[in-house]
BALOBA-1460 file (C-alpha; in Angstrom, 3 decimals):
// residues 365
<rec num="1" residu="x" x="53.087" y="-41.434" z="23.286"/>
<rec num="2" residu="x" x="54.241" y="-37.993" z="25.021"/>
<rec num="3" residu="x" x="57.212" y="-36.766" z="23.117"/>
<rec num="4" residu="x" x="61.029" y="-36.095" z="24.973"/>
<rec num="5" residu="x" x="60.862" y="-32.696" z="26.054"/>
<rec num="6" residu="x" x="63.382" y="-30.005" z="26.254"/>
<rec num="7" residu="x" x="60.529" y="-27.643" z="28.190"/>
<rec num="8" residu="x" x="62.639" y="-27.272" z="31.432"/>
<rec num="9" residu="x" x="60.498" y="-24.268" z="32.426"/>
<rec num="10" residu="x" x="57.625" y="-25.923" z="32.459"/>
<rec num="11" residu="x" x="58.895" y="-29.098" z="33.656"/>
<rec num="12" residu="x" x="59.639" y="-27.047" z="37.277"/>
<rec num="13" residu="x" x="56.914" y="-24.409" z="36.955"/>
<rec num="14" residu="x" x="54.617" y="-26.884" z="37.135"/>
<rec num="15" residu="x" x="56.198" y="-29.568" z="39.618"/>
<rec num="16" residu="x" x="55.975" y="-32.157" z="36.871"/>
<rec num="17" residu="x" x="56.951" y="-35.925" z="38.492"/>
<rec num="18" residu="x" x="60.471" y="-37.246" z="37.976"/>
<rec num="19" residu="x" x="62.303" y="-40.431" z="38.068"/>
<rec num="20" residu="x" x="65.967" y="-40.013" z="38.119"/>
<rec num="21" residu="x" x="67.763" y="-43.474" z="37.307"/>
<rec num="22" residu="x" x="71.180" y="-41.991" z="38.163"/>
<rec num="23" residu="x" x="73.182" y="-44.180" z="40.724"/>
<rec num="24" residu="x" x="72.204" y="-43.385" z="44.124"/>
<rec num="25" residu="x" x="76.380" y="-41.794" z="44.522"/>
<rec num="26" residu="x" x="75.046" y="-39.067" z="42.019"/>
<rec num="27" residu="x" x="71.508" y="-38.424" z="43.176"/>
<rec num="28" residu="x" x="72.891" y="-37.828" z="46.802"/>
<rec num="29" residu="x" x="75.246" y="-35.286" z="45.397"/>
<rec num="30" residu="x" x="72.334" y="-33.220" z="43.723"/>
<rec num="31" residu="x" x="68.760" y="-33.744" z="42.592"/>
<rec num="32" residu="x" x="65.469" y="-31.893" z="42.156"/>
<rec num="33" residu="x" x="62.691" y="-31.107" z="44.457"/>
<rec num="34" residu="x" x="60.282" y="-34.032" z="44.357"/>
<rec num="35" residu="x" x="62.408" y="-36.620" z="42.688"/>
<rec num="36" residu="x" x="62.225" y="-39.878" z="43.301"/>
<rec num="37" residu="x" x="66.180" y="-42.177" z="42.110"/>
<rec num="38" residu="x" x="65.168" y="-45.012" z="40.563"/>
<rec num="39" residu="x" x="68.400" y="-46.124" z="39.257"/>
<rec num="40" residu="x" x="69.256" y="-48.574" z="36.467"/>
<rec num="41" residu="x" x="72.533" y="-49.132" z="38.078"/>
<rec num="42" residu="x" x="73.461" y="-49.423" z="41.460"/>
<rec num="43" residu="x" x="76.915" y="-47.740" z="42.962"/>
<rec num="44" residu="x" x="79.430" y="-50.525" z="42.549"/>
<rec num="45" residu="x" x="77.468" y="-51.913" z="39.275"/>
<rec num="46" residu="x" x="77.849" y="-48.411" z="37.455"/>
<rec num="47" residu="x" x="81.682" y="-47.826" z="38.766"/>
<rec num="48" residu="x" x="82.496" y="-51.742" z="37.136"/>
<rec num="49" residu="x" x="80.477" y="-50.159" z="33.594"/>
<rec num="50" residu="x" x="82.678" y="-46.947" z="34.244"/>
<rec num="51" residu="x" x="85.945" y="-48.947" z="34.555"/>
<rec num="52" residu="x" x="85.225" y="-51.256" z="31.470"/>
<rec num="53" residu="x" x="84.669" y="-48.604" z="29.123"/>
<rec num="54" residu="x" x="87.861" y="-46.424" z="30.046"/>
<rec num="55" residu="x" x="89.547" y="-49.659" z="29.427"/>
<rec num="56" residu="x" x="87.450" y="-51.829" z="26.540"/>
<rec num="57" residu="x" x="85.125" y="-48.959" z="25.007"/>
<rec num="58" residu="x" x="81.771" y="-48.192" z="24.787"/>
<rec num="59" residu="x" x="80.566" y="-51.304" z="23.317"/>
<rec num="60" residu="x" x="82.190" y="-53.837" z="25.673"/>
<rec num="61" residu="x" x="80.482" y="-51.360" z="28.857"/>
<rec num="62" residu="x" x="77.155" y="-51.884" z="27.275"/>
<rec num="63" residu="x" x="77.227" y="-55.310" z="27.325"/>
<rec num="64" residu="x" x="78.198" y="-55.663" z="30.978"/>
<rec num="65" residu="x" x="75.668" y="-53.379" z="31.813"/>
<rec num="66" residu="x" x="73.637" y="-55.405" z="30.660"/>
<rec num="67" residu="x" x="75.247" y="-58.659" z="32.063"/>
<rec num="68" residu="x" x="75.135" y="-56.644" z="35.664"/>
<rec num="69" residu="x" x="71.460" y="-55.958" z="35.460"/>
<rec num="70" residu="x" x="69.667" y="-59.003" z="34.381"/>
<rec num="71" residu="x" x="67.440" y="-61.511" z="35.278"/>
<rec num="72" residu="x" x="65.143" y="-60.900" z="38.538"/>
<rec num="73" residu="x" x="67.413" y="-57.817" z="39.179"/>
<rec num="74" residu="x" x="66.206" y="-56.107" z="35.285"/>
<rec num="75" residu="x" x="62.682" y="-57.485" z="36.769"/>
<rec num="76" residu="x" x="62.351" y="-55.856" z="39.469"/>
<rec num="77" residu="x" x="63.899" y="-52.517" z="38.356"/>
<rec num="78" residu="x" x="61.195" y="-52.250" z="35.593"/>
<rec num="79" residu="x" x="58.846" y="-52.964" z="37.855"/>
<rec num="80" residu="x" x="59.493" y="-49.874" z="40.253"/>
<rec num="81" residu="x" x="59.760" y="-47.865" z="36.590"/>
<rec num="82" residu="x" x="56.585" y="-49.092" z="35.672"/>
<rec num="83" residu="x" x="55.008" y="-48.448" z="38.944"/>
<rec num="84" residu="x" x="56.090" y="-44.549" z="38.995"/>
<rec num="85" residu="x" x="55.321" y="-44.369" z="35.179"/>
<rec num="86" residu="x" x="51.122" y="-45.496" z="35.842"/>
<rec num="87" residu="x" x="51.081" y="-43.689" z="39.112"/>
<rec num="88" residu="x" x="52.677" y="-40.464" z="37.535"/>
<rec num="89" residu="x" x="51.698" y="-40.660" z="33.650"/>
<rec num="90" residu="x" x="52.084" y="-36.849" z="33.043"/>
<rec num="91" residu="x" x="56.033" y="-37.531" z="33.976"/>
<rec num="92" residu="x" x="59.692" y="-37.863" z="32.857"/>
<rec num="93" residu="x" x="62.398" y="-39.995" z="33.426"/>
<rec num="94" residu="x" x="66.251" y="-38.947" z="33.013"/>
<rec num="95" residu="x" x="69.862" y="-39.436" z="33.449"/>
<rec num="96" residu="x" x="73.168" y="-37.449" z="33.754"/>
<rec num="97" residu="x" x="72.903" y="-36.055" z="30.197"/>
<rec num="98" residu="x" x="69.510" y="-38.011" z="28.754"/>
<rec num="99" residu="x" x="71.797" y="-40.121" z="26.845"/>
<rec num="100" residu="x" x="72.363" y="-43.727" z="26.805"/>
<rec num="101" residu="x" x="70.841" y="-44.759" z="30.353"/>
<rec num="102" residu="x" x="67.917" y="-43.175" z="29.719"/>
<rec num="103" residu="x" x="67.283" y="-44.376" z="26.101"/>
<rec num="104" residu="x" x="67.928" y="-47.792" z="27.869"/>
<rec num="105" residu="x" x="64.983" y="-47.371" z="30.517"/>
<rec num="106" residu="x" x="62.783" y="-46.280" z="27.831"/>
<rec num="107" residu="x" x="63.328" y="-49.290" z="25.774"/>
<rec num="108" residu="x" x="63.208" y="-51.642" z="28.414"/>
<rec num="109" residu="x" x="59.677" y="-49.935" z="30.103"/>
<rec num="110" residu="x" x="58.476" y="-49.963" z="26.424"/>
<rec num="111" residu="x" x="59.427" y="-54.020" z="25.758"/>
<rec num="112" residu="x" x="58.989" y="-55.553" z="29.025"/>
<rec num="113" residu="x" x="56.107" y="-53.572" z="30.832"/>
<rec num="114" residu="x" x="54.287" y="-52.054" z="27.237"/>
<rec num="115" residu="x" x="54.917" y="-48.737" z="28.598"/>
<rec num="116" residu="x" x="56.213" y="-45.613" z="26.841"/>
<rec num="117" residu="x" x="57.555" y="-43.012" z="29.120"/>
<rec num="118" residu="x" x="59.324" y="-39.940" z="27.839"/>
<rec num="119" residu="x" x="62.824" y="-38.177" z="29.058"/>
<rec num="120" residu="x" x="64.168" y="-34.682" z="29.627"/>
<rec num="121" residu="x" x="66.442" y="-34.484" z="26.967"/>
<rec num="122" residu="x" x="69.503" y="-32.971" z="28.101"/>
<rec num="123" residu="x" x="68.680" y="-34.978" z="31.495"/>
<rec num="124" residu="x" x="70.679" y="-33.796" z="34.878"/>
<rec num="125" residu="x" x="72.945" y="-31.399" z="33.413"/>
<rec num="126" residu="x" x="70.609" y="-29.937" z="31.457"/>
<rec num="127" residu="x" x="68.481" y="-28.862" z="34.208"/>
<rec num="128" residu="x" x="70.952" y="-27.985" z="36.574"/>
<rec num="129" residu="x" x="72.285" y="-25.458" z="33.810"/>
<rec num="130" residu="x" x="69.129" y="-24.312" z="33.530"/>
<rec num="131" residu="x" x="68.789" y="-23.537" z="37.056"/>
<rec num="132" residu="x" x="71.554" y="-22.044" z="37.622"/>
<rec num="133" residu="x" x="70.736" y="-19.359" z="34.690"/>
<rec num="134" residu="x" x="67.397" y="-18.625" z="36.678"/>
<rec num="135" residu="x" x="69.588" y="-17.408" z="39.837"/>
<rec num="136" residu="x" x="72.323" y="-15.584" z="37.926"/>
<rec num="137" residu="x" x="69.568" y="-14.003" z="35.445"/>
<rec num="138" residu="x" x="67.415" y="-12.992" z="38.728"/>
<rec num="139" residu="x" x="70.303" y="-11.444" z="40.177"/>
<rec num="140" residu="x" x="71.327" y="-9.594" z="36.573"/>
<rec num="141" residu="x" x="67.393" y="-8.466" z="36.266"/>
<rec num="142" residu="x" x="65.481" y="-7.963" z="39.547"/>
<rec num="143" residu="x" x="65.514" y="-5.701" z="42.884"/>
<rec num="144" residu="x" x="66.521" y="-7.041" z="46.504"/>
<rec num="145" residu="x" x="66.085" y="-5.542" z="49.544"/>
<rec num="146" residu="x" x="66.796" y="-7.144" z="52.992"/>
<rec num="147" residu="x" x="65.074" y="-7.383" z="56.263"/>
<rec num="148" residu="x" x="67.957" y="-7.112" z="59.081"/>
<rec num="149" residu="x" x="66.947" y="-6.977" z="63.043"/>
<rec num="150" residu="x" x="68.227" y="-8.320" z="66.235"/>
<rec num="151" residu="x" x="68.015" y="-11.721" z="66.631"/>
<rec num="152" residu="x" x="64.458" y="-13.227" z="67.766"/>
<rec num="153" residu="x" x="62.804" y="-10.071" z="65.999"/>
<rec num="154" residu="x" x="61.309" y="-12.623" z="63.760"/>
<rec num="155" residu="x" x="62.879" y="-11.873" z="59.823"/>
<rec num="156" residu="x" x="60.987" y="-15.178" z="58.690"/>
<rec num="157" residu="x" x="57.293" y="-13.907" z="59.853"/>
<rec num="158" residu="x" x="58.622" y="-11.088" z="57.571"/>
<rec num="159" residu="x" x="58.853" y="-13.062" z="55.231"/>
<rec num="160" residu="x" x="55.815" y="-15.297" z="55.156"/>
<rec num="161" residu="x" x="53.742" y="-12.198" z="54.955"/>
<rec num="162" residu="x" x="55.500" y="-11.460" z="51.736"/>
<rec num="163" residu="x" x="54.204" y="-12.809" z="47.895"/>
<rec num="164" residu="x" x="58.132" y="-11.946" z="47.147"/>
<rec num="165" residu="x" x="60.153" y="-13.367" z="50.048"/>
<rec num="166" residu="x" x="62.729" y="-15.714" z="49.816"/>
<rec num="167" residu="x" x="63.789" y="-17.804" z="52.813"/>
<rec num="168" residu="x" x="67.124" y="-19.101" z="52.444"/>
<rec num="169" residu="x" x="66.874" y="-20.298" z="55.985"/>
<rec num="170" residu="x" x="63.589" y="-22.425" z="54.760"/>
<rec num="171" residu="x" x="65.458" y="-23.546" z="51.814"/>
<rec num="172" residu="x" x="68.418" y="-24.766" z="53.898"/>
<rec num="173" residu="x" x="66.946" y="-26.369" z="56.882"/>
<rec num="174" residu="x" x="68.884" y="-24.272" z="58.951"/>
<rec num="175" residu="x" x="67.640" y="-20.872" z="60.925"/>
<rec num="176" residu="x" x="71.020" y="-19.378" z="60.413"/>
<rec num="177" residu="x" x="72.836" y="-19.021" z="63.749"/>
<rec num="178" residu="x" x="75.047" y="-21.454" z="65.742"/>
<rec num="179" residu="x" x="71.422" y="-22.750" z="67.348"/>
<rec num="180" residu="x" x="70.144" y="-22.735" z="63.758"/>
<rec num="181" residu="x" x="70.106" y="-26.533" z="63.331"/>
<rec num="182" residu="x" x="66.686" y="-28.487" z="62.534"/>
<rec num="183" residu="x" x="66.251" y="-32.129" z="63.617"/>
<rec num="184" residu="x" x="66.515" y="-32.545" z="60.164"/>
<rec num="185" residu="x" x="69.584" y="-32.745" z="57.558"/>
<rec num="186" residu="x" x="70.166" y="-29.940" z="56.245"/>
<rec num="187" residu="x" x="70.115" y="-30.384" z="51.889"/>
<rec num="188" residu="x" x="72.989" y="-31.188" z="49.942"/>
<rec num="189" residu="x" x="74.026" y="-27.487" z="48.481"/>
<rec num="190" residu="x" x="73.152" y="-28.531" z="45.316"/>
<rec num="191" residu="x" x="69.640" y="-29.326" z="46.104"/>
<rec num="192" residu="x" x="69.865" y="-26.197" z="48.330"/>
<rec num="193" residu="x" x="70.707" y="-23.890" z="45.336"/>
<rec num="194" residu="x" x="67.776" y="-25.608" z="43.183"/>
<rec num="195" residu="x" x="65.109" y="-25.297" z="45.934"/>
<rec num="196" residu="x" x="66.041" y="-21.566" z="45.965"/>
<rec num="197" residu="x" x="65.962" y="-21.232" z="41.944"/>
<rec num="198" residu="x" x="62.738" y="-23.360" z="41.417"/>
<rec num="199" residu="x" x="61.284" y="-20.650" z="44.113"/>
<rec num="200" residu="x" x="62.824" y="-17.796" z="42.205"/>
<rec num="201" residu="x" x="61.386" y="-19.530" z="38.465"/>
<rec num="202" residu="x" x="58.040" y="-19.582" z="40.093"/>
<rec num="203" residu="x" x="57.740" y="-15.907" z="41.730"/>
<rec num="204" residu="x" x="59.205" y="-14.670" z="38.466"/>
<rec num="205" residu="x" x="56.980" y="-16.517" z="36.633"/>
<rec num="206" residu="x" x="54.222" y="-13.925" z="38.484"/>
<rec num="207" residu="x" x="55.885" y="-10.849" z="37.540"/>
<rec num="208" residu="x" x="57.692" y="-10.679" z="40.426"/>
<rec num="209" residu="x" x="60.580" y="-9.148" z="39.845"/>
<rec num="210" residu="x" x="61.481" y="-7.781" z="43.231"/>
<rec num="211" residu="x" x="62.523" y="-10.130" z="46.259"/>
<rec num="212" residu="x" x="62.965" y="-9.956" z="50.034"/>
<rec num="213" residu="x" x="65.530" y="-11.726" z="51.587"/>
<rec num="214" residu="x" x="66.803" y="-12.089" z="55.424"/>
<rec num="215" residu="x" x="70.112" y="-10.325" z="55.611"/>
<rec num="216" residu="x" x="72.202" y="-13.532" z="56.010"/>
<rec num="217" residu="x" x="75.578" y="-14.065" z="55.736"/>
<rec num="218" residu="x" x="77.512" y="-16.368" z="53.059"/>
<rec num="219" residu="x" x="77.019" y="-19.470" z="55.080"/>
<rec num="220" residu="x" x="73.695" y="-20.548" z="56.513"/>
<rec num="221" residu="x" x="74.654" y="-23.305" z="58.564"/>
<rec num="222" residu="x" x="76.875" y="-24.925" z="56.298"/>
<rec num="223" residu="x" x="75.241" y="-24.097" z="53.004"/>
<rec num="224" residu="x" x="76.486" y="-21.406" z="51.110"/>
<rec num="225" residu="x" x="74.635" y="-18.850" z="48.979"/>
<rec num="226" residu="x" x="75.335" y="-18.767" z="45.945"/>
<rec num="227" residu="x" x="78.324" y="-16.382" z="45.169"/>
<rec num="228" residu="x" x="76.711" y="-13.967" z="42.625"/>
<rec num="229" residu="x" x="73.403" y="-13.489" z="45.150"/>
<rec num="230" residu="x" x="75.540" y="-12.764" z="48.119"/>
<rec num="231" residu="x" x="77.525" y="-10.563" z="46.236"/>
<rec num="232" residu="x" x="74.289" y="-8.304" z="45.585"/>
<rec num="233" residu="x" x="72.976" y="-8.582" z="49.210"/>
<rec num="234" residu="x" x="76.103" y="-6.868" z="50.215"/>
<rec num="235" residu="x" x="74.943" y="-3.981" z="48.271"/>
<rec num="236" residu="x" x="71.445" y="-4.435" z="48.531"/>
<rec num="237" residu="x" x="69.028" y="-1.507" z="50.831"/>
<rec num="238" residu="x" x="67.768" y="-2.963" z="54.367"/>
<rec num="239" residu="x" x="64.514" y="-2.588" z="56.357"/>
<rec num="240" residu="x" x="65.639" y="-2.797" z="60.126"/>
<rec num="241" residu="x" x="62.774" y="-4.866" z="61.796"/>
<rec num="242" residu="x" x="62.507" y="-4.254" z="65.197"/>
<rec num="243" residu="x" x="60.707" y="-5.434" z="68.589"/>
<rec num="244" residu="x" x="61.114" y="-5.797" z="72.423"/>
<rec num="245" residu="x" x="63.340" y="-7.530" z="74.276"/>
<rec num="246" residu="x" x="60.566" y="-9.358" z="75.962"/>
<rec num="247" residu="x" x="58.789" y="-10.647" z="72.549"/>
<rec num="248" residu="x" x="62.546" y="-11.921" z="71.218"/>
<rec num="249" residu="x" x="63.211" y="-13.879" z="73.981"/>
<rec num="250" residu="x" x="59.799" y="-15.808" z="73.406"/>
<rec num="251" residu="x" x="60.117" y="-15.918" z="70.463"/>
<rec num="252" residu="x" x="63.659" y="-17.817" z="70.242"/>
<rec num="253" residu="x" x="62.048" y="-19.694" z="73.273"/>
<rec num="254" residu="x" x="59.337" y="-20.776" z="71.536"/>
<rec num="255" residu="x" x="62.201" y="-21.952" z="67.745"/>
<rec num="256" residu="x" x="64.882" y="-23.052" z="69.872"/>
<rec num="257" residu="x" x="62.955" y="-24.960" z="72.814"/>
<rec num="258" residu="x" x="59.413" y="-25.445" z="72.103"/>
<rec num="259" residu="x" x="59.614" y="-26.007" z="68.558"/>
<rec num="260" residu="x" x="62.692" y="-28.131" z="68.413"/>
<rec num="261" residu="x" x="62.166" y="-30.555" z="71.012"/>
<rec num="262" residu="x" x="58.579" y="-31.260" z="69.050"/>
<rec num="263" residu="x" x="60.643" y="-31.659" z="66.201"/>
<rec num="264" residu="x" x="63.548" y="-34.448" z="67.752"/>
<rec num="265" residu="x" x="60.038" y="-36.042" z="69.922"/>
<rec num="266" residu="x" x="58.308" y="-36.391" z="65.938"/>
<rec num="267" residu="x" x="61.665" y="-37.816" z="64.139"/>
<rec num="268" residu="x" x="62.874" y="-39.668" z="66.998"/>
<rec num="269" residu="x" x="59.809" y="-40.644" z="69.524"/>
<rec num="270" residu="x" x="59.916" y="-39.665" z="73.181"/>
<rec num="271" residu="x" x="62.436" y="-40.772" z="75.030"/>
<rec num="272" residu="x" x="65.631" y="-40.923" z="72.130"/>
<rec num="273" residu="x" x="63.864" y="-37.518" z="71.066"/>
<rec num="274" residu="x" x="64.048" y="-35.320" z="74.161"/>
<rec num="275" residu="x" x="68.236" y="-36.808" z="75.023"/>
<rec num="276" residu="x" x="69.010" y="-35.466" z="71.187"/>
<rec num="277" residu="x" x="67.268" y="-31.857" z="71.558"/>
<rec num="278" residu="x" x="69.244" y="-31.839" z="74.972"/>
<rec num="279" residu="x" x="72.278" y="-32.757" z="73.622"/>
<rec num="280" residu="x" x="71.618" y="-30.699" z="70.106"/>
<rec num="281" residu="x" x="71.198" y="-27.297" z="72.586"/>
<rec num="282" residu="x" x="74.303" y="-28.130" z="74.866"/>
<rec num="283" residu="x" x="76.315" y="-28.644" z="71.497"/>
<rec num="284" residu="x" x="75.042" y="-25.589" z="69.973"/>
<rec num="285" residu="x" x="76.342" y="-23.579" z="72.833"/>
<rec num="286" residu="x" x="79.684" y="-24.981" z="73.261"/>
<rec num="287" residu="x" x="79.926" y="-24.148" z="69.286"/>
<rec num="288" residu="x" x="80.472" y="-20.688" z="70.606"/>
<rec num="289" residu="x" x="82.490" y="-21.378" z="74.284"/>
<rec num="290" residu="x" x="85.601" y="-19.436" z="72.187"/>
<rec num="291" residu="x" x="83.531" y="-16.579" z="71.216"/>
<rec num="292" residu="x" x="81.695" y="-16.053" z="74.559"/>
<rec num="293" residu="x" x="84.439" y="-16.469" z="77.176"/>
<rec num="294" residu="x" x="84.914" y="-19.529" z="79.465"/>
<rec num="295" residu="x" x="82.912" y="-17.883" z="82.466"/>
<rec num="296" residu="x" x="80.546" y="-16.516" z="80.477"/>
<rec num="297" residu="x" x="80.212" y="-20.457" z="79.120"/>
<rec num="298" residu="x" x="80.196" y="-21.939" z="82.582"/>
<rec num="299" residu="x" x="77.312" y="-19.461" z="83.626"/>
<rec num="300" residu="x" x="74.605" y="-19.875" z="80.516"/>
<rec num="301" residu="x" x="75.572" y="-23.669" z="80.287"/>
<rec num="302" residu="x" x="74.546" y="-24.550" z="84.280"/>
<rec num="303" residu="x" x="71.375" y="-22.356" z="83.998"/>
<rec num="304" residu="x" x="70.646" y="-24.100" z="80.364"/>
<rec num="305" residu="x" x="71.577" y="-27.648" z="82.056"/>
<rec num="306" residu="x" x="68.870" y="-26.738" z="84.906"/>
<rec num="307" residu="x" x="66.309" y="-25.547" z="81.956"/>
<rec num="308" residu="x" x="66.756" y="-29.094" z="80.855"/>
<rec num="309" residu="x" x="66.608" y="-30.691" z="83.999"/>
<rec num="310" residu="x" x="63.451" y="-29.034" z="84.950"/>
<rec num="311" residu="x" x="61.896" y="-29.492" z="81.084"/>
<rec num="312" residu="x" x="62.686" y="-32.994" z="81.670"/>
<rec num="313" residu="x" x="60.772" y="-33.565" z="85.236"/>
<rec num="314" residu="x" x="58.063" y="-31.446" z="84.786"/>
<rec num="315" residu="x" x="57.510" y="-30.034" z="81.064"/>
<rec num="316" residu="x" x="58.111" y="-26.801" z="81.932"/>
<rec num="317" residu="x" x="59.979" y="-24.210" z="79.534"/>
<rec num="318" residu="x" x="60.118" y="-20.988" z="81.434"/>
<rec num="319" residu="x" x="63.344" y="-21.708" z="82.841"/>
<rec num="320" residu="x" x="65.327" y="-21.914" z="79.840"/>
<rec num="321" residu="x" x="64.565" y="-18.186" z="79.376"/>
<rec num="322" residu="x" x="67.563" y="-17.379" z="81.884"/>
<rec num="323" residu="x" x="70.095" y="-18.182" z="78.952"/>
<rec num="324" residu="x" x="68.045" y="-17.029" z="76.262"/>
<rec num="325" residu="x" x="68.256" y="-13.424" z="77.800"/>
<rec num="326" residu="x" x="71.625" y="-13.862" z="78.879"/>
<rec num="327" residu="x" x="72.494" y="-15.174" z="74.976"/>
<rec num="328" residu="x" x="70.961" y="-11.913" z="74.036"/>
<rec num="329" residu="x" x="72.292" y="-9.295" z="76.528"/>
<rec num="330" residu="x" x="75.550" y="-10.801" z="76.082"/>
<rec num="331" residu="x" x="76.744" y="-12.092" z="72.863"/>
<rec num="332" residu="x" x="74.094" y="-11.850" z="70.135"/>
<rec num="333" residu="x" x="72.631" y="-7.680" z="70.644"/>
<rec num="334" residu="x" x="76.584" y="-6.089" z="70.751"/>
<rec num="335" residu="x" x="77.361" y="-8.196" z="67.828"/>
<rec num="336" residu="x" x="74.098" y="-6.890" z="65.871"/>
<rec num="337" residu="x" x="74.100" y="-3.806" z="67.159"/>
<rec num="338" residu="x" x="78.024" y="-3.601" z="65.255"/>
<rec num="339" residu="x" x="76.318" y="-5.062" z="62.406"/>
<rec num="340" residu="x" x="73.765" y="-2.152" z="62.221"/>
<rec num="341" residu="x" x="76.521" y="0.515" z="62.484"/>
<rec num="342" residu="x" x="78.416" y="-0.127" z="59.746"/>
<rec num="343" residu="x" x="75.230" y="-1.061" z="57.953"/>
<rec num="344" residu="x" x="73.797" y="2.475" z="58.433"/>
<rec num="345" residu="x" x="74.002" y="4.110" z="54.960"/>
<rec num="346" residu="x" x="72.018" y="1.028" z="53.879"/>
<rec num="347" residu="x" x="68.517" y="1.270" z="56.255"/>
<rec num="348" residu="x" x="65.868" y="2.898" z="54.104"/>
<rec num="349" residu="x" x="63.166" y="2.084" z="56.643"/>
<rec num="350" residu="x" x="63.018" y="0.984" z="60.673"/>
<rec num="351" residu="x" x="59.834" y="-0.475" z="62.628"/>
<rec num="352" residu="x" x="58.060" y="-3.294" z="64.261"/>
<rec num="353" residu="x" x="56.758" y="-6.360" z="62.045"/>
<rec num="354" residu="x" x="53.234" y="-4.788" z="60.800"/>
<rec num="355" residu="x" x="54.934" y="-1.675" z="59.459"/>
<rec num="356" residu="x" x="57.752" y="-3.263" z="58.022"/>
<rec num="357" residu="x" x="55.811" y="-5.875" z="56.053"/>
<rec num="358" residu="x" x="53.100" y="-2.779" z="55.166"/>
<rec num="359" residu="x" x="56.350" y="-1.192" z="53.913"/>
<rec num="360" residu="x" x="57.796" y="-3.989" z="51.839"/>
<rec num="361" residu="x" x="54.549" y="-4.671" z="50.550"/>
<rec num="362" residu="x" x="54.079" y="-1.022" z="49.270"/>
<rec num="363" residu="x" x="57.702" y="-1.328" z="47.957"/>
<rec num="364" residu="x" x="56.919" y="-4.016" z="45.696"/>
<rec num="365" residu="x" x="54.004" y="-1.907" z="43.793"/>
């Protein structure tokens, strides 16, 4: 039998398999990249377990637990245990501290199904302390730089070019502006901020000890970073990437149309898919009616409702570039262009995408 282990490095550094038999109330709230919430209790059967022992103690909770989860139910939930534990036998199980409901899986994997199937000891709140440390300790010990630009000058190409980029946008489903939102959820910001420190474990587990990241702000779409590592990219030096007007507007024509409409048609099929991209880039814009003035509104929202309209006859894109370059022109470049002004002191390096990554990647020798 593999022994309990304490190795939470390793555990992430090496993507190890997980069953989390939390209730799904607590696995929703946070979890780990890859795990799968195979519970031992359901919602309402862990709040009556809760409720007995505040009132009866430990002993009497145990035994309703028991009561609660019994019979064909028990059956069945070994059977899913059993299943992940011969389909992942290099795994772990835990539970909110790898206490009591863990010890319980084991024991019943061990006498019902002849398996034995170790736990992180420590369970949730170990790891999540652990990954927490990795963020904080990154920011204490390690370089940043970001990569600021106008918007459509494509930061996340940057990026992807980079051994040493992070992409907080990647982590949080979410490209960052008011038309930043994926067909997709976004992640709970728990599971955001352990996506970003398993990344961080990883690079730093190849001597990286310098990172890139896009020069976001505190909220990227409604995920926060965390407080320490926005506190350093307010301080940190920036690489200005820039590029044509021309090449941003395709470019946000090709995230914010193209892309995302293949995106709804794959989730949602067709028909359902094409009315929710339509409806997700008429939303997006009235996000901002405050910000851009109600004419201003009026005018980009009738040429983006003719985009649509002529997207949805014929499959044609081009039109929607009338309110990308208005979007631009208007409301997005005099914002940036703010930005870069009283960002000024901090630009140790300007140019288009090949000599900005060339430059970052020198940096990083």
């Amino acid at each position: 039998m593999r022994d309990n282990s304490a190795d939470l490095r390793e555990i992430f550094l090496g993507d190890v398999p997980m069953m989390d038999v939390r209730a799904p109330v607590e696995f929703t709230k946070g979890a780990f990249p890859g795990v799968i919430n195979l519970p031992l209790m359901n919602d309402v059967e862990r709040q009556k377990v809760g409720t007995s022992y505040k009132q009866d103690g430990q002993q009497a909770a145990i035994e309703l637990g028991h009561t609660l989860v019994s019979g064909d139910l028990k059956q069945a939930r070994i059977e899913a245990w059993a299943d992940f534990a011969r389909n992942h036998p290099e795994g772990f199980l835990y539970c909110f501290r790898g206490g009591l409901r863990s010890q319980i899986t084991q024991q019943w994997l061990k006498s019902e199904a002849g398996i034995d199937y170790p736990r992180v000891i420590g369970g949730y709140k170990a790891m999540r302390s652990f990954l927490i440390e990795v963020t904080e300790q990154a920011v204490a010990e390690c370089d940043f730089v970001l990569i600021g630009g106008l918007t459509g000058s494509g930061k996340t190409e940057v990026l992807q070019q980079l051994d040493n980029g992070l992409d907080l946008e990647g982590h949080a489903n979410h490209r960052g502006s008011s038309f930043g939102k994926h067909a997709t959820p976004q992640p709970g910001q728990i599971d955001f901020e352990n996506l970003l420190a398993v990344d961080i474990l990883k690079k730093r587990s190849r001597q990286l000890n310098q990172f890139v990241l896009e020069d976001e702000g505190r909220i990227v779409g409604s995920r926060a970073v965390p407080v320490e590592l926005y506190r350093t990219m307010q301080e940190a030096p920036l690489v200005w990437l820039e590029d044509s007007f021309e090449s941003r507007v395709e470019r946000i024509l090709k995230d914010y149309v193209t892309d995302l409409c293949a995106e709804f048609i794959a989730v949602q099929g067709v028909e359902t898919g094409f009315a929710a991209y339509a409806e997700r880039l008429q939303q997006s814009l009235s996000s901002i009616v405050r910000r851009l003035g109600g004419e201003r509104y009026q005018r980009l929202a009738a040429i983006m409702d003719s985009a649509l309209a002529e997207q949805a006859r014929s499959g044609s894109v081009d039109l929607h570039r009338g309110w990308i370059s208005g979007m631009l022109s208007e409301y997005y470049d005099p914002m940036y262009a703010y930005q870069r002004d009283s960002k000024d002191v901090r630009i140790e390096f300007a140019g288009d995408q090949q000599a900005v990554v060339e430059y970052l990647q020198q940096r990083n020798r």
